[in-house]
N, C-alpha and C positions, 0 to 999 in steps of 0.2 A: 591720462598722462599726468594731470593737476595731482591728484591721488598719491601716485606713486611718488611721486617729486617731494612731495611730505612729508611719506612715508621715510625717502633716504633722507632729507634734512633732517628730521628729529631724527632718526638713528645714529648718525653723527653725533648731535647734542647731547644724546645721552653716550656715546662712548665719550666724548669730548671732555664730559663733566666728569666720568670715572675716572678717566687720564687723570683730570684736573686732579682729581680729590685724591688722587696718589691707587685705586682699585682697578684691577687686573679680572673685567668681567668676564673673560676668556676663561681665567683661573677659576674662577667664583665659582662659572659653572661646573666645569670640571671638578671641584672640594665639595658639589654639592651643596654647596650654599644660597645658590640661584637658580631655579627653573629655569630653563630655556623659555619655555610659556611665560614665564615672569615676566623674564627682558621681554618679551616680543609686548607684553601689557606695558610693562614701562615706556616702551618706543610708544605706544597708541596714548598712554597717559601724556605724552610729550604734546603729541600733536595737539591737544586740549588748553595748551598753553596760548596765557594771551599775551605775550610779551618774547615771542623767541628773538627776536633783535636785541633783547635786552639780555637775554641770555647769551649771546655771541659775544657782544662788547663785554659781559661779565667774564668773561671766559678768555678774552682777548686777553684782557686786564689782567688777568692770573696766570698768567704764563708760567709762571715760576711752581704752580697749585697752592694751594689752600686746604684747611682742615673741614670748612663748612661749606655746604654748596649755599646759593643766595638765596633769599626767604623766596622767592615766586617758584622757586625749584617742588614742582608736582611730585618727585621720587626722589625726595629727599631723605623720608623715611628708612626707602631701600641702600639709598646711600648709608646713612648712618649706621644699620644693620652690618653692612659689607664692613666698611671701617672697624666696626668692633669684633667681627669675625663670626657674626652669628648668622645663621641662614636668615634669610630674607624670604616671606608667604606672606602673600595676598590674599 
């Protein structure tokens, strides 16, 4: 149950952070810009994080979004890919 619980937290964090950062992952994948298998790496890359409370309150804090995700952000990479409209591969 620990597992799963994880699992849905970082899923959120990473929809959370696309929200933030203004990117429509729904769309991405549909324009073919994002694997589906991507996202689902990027959700297991989440869980790898050593600070998701620090991600929350970052994310609290930006309500409004933002152009850059925060330096501890593991798929930021992916982020910035999406932003500039190029497919994102791992």
């Amino acid at each position: 149950m620990t597992q799963n619980l994880t699992i849905k937290r970082h899923t959120e964090l990473v929809d959370r952070m696309a929200d933030t950062l203004g990117i429509d992952l729904e769309e991405a994948v549909f324009a073919g810009k994002l694997d589906p298998n991507t996202l689902c790496d990027a959700v297991l890359r989440c869980t790898g994080c050593t600070d998701p409370e620090g991600c929350t309150k970052w994310l609290d804090a930006c309500q409004n979004g933002t152009k850059h995700p925060p330096v501890m952000c593991r798929n930021s990479d992916m982020f910035h890919s999406l932003q500039d409209g190029r497919r994102f591969e791992r």
